[in-house]
Each structure stands twice: as structure tokens, then as C-alpha cells.
N, C-alpha and C positions, 0 to 999 in steps of 0.2 A: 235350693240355694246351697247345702252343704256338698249338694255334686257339683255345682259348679265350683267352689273354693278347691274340692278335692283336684277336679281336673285342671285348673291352674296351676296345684301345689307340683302336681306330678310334671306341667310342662315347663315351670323353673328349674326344678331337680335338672331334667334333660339337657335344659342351657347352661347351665353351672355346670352339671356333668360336661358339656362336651367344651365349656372354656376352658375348666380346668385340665384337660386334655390337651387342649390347641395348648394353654399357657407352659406345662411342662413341655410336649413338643420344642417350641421356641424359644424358650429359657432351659434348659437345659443346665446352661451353665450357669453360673451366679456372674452377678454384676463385675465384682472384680478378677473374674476369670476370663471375662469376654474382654474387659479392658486389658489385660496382660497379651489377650492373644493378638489385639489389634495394633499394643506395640510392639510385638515380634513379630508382625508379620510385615510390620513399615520398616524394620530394623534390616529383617532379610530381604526385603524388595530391595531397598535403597543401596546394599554392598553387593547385590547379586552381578549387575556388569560389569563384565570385564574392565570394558573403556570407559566408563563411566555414563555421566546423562548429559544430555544435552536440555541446558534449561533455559524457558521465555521466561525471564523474568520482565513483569508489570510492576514498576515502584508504587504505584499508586493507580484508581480508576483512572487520572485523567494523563498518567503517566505512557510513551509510545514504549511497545515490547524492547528488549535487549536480549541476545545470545550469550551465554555462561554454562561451561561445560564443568562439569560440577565429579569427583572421584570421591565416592566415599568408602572407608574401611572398616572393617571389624574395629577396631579399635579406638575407635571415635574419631578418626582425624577423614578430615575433606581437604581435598585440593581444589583450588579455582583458578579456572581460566578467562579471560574478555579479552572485547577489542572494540571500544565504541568511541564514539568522538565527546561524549561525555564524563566518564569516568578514566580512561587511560589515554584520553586525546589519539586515538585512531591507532594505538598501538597495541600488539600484542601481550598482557601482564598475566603470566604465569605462573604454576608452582608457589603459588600463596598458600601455605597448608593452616591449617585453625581446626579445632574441635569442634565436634556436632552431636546431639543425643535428641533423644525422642520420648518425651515425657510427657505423661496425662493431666490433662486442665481442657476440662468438658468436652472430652474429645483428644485422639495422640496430635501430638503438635511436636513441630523439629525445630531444633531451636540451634543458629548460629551460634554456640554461647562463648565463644570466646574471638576477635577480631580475625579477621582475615583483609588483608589488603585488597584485593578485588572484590570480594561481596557487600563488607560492610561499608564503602562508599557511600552504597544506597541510603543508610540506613542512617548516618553519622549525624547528629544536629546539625555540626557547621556552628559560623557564629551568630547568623539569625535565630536559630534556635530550632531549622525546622529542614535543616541541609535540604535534600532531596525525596523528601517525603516516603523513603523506602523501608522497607520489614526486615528484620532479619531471624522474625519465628513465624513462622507458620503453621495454619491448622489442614491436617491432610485428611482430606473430603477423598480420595481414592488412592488407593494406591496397587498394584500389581505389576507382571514384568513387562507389560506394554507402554504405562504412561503411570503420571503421576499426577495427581493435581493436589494444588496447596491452594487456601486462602490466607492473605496476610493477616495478622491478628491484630496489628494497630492499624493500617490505611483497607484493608479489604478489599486487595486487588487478589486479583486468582493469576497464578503460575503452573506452570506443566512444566514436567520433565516426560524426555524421552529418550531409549538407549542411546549411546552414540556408537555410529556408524563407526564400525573398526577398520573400512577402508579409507579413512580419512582420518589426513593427520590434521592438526588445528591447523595451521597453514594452509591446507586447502578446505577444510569447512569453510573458514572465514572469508575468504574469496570467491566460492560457492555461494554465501548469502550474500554478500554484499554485490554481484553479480547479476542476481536474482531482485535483489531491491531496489539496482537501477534498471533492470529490463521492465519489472511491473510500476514506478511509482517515479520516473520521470516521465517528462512532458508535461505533467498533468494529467498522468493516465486516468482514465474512467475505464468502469465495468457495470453492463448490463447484467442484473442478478435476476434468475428465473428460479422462482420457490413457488414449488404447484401453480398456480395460475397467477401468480399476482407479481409484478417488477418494480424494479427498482433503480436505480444510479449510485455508482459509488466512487464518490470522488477520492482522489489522495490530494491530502495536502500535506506536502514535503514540510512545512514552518512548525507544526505540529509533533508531523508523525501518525496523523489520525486519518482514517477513513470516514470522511460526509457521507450519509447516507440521505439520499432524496427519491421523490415520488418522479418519474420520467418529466422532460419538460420544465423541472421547476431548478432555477442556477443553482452553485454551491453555495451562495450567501442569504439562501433561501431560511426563511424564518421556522419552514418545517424541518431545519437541518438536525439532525442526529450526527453525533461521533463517536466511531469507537476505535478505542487505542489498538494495535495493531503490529506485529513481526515478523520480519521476512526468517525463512529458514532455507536450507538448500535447496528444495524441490518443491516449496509452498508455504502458504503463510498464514499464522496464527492469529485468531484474534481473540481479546480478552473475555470478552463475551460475547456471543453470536449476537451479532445485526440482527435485528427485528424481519422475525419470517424465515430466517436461513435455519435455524434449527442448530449446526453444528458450529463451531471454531476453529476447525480447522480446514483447507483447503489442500488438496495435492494438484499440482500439473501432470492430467493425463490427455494426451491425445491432443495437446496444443492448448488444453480448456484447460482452467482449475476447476474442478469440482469436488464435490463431499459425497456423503449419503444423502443426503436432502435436499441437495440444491445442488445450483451449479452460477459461476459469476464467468460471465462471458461479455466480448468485446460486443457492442452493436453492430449490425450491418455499416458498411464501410461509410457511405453516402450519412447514413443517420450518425456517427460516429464524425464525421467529419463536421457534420454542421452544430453537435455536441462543444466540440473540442472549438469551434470556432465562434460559436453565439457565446457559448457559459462559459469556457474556462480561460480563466485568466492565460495569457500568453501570445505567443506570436508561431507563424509557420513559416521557414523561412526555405527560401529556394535555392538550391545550389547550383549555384550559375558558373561556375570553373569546371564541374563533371558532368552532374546527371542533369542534365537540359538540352533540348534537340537543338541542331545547327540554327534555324529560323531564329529561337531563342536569343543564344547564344549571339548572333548577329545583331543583331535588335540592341543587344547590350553592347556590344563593340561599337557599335554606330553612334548611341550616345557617348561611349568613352574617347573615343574621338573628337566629336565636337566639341567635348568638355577642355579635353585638351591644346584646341585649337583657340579656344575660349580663353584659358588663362596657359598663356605661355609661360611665363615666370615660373609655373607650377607641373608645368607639362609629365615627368614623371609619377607623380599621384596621382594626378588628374584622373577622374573618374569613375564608372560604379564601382562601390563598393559592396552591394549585398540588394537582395527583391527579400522585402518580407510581407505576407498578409497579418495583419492585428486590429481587433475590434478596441475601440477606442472608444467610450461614450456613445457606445450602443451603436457604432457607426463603423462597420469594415470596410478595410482600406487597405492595398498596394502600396507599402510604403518603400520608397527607393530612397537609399542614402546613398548620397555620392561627394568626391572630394570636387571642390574647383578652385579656389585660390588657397587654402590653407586648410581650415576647419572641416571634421563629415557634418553633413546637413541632410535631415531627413524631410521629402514631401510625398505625400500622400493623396492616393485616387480612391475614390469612393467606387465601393463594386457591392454589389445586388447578389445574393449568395441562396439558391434554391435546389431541394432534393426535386427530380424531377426524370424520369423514364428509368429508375434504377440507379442512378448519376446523379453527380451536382450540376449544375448550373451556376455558371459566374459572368456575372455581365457588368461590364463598367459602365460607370453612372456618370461621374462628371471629377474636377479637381474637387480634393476636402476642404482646400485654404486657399485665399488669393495667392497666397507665397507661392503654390504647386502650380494656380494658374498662371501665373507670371514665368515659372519656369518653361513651362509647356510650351508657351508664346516665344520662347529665347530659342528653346531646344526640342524642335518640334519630331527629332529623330525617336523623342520618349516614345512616342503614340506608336509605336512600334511593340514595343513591352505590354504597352496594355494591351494591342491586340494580342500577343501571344499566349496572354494569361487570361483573355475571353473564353469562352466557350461552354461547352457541353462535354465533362470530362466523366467515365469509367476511373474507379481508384479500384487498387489493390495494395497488398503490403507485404512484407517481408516476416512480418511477425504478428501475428493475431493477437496475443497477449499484451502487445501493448504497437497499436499502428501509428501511435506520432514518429516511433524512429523511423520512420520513413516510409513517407505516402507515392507512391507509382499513380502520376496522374496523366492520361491518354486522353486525347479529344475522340469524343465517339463518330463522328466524322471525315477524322485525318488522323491518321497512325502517327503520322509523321511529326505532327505536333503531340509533344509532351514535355512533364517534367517530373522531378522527385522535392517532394516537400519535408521537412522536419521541423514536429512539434515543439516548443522550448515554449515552459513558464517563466515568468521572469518575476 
């Protein structure tokens, strides 16, 4: 018995011996050495660029990102820059200078502490008491000369900063993202997300500012909906917290794709992306019948605009079509034609049958949506010309992978000769 107490005694000595080891290793320093070094090292990261950072500011979790180029100096003072349609109403506000320092409270935290006109917007009560829910100190969870990440200390949204690009003056950043934010997140854009084996859908909704995330297959007003707030930058875009499964937050456009280290969010196959954009997402596709639509088309429409005209004399100069759009309506899509004939536009509507099918969609008209459409149809029977042109078995292609509502190339697989160009619009 007392061999074994002995050989225990000796195998704690060892473990104690070799913590207390590991323990100086690792502490080395004292407590309030390590904190001194970790606010001079946020002090010299933060004044180190020349041009300053470029920062995604998140007011809040449920808050959508905003752009703010931020100069800070040795000597405590920052400049701020914006231009959002919230805070400075779509205008460029400048050269705001105010005080900044970076002080210990469980951790270095930077603290706005004195007004700034462009930052502390976010932050201000207002006379609700609760203005815009925004921070203006923050606790810095990393910092070095690559990026910066802050959490707010009252609402607990996470902000990055990042160098800013010294060939770019704010005038052309700000045109660069905003650029950038209507090539990815009009129409209605959607992105298929590929993270190791498993997909997903991400809807933008403009009313927001947030990206829906859903399981393939199920709409954006889907009960499994996730949102996460989200900012467009010059060459890719941020979000607050990485979507479920992507791993990272941030996105670059390489090679036509945004991708990360871990993932990649990509447009679906054209055909699958069309009947996306057409089943789920709110909006309409509308034909442009003045340019990109073959002569047949094109005819089809003049033949109505004729009879229309011949229709209401009184009115003869307007008379006629005004616009082919496709829009699902209570689960029901349809060829809606608006047209002028005595004064007012008036829209009616054909029901069409909408299938992926050999690579292609498939579009076959079905019958009038409303008696109002059949009654026209009976008056103007030059319509059924339209619908046939918009029959078919079409190949798409597109202009721009990144976001293919601006404009769908749709070819009958068939006849070359029949085609048209479509464009996506939410409404």
C-alpha cells in the first residue's frame, strides 16, 4: 500500500512539475502586461494605413451592412466618411473629424468617445429613445494589418475593417459598391451555395437588406427561412455572420463566381434558375419588344398594335402594345400583355405551363387567366400570334452569371430564328 501512495506521490509531482512549466511558458507575462500589449498593438494596427480602413459597419444583428472609411491618427483624432441613403440620404459626408482611444473593459475596446457627424448617426437615441440601434465602442476580437474585427458592446453586431485601397478615391469606391450591389441583389437575385456536399438558396431581399437563406425547392417566405444581414463592397460582399454551413463572411468575385475558402455561392444552372426566379421569387420578366425580339415577334406585336388602332380611332396614336411581361400571380403564370385602346393601359393575362425539360425550359400556353383576356382574344384575334411566339422549347443563356435576371437570351431549340431577351424586375 505505501508503494502504491509513493508512486502516485511521484506521478503528481510530474504533473504539477510539467504545468508549472507549460504555466510560465504561457504567462510569461503578468496579467496587466499582456493587457497593455494588446492595447498597443490595436493602437498601431489602427494608425498603421496610409489611406485609412474601409469599414462594414452592422448597426445592429438585424441591422443590413453600410460602407465608412474610417482615418485614424496617432493622436487620437479619426475622420469619417459615408454615403448611404439612411444616414446622409445618398450623399457623399465627409471629413467629420472626432476623437478615438482604445481602453481596457474585459478586453481592448475602441471607443468613439467624443461625436462625429457621420459615425455617431448610428448610435444617437433620436427622440424615440432608441434612434438606430447603432454602437459606437466596440470590443476588438482581432486585430492586425489585414482586417479588423469589432463586436458592438451595446447591440452586439460584429464590424471589419479593411485597408483601403489607395487607388481609389471615395468617389470611385462608392460607385464601385454601389455598382456591385445592383449587379448582385436586383431582380431578385438568388444564389445557389455549394459548402462540401450540402446546398442551399439565397435569396436577397432588397426591403431588408438581408439575405434568406433556404433549403433548395422551398420559396423565400418559407417558414425554414433564415436571414442574415449583409454588404456589398467593391469586389464582393460581407456578411455579418457566416450563413449556416459557409464557414466564412466574406465573399470575393473570382472567375465570374464569388467564392471564399470554404465555399462558393453560385448562380444555378440557367433552366433551374429560371424556373427559381419564376415559381419563388416575387417579380415579373419582362420582354423587350422595341430591340432584343426576333422579326416574327416583333410582328406579332405590330399586328396587334394595328388593330388596336384601328379599334379606337379617337385614340389612334397610343393605341397599342405597350409591354409582354411573364409574372406568377397566385400560384398561376401568365403572359401578361398591357396595352392602350381608348385611353387607360389594361393588362390581360394567358396562362402558360412552365417545365425544365432536355436541358431547356419548356413553355406552353394553357388557355386565357380571366374572361376580360378571353373576350379580348375574341375581338383581337391577331393576339394568338404572341402567344405563339412565346410557345416553345427554349435554350437560355445570359450576359452575366452573377446575377442572370439582367438579361435572359432565350432561343427556341428548334428554330434559331425564333427568340427573345427577357429581364428580371421585383416589384
Amino acid at each position: 500500500m505505501k508503494t502504491k501512495y509513493i508512486f502516485i506521490g511521484i506521478a503528481l509531482a510530474c504533473v504539477l512539475g510539467a504545468c508549472s512549466r507549460d504555466e510560465e511558458s504561457l504567462f510569461d507575462k503578468n496579467a496587466s502586461e499582456r493587457a497593455q500589449e494588446a492595447l498597443d498593438n490595436a493602437n498601431e494596427v489602427l494608425v498603421a494605413p496610409e489611406f485609412g480602413w474601409e469599414m462594414i459597419y452592422f448597426a445592429n444583428p438585424d441591422s443590413k451592412g453600410y460602407n465608412m472609411i474610417m482615418k485614424f491618427d496617432k493622436d487620437g483624432r479619426v475622420t469619417a466618411t459615408a454615403k448611404n441613403e439612411t444616414t446622409t440620404h445618398n450623399r457623399i459626408m465627409t471629413d467629420s473629424v472626432s476623437t478615438w482611444l482604445v481602453k481596457l473593459d474585459y478586453g481592448p475596446i475602441i471607443s468613439f468617445d467624443t461625436y462625429n457627424d457621420v459615425f455617431h448617426a448610428w448610435a444617437d437615441p433620436g427622440t424615440d429613445g432608441d434612434g438606430l440601434l447603432g454602437d459606437y465602442e466596440f470590443l476588438i476580437l482581432h486585430a492586425d494589418s489585414s482586417y479588423v474585427k469589432l463586436k458592438g458592446k451595446k447591440h452586439s453586431a460584429y464590424c471589419y475593417l479593411y485597408p483601403f485601397k489607395p487607388n481609389s478615391t471615395v468617389e470611385e469606391y462608392y460607385t464601385s459598391v454601389e455598382a456591385l450591389q445592383k449587379r448582385l441583389s436586383s431582380n431578385g437575385n438568388i444564389f445557389h451555395v455549394k459548402a462540401n456536399t450540402e446546398e442551399y438558396l439565397l435569396h436577397y431581399d432588397a426591403s431588408t437588406g438581408l439575405y434568406n437563406l433556404t433549403l433548395p425547392n422551398n420559396a423565400p417566405n418559407s417558414e425554414e427561412l433564415e436571414s442574415y444581414p449583409v454588404a456589398f463592397q467593391e469586389n464582393g460582399i460581407q456578411f455579418m455572420v457566416s450563413p449556416r454551413a459557409l464557414g466564412d463572411v466574406r465573399f470575393d468575385i473570382k472567375d465570374g463566381q464569388l467564392v471564399s475558402t470554404s465555399s462558393e455561392l453560385v448562380t444555378a444552372p440557367l433552366p433551374d434558375y429560371f424556373i427559381e426566379q419564376m415559381q419563388l421569387a416575387k417579380g415579373s420578366w419582362t420582354i423587350d419588344i422595341t430591340k432584343h425580339v426576333n422579326d416574327s415577334l416583333k410582328q406579332a406585336v405590330d399586328s396587334v398594335t394595328e388593330a388596336l388602332k384601328e379599334a379606337y380611332p379617337k385614340n389612334k396614336k397610343k393605341a397599342g402594345v405597350q409591354s409582354l411581361r411573364f409574372k406568377k400571380t397566385n400560384d398561376v403564370l401568365a403572359l401578361v400583355i398591357n396595352y392602350i385602346g381608348n385611353s387607360a393601359k389594361i393588362d390581360i393575362a394567358f396562362t402558360f405551363n412552365i417545365q425544365i425539360q432536355n436541358g431547356g425550359v419548356k413553355l406552353t400556353y394553357v388557355e386565357p387567366t380571366t374572361d376580360a383576356a378571353a373576350n379580348v382574344l375574341t375581338y383581337f384575334p391577331t393576339i394568338a400570334g404572341i402567344l405563339k411566339q412565346v410557345e416553345g422549347h427554349f435554350t437560355i443563356t445570359t450576359s452575366d452569371v452573377l446575377n442572370p435576371t439582367s438579361g435572359l437570351y432565350m432561343i427556341d431549340s428548334s428554330n434559331s430564328e425564333k427568340w427573345f431577351d427577357m429581364t428580371g424586375k421585383t416589384e
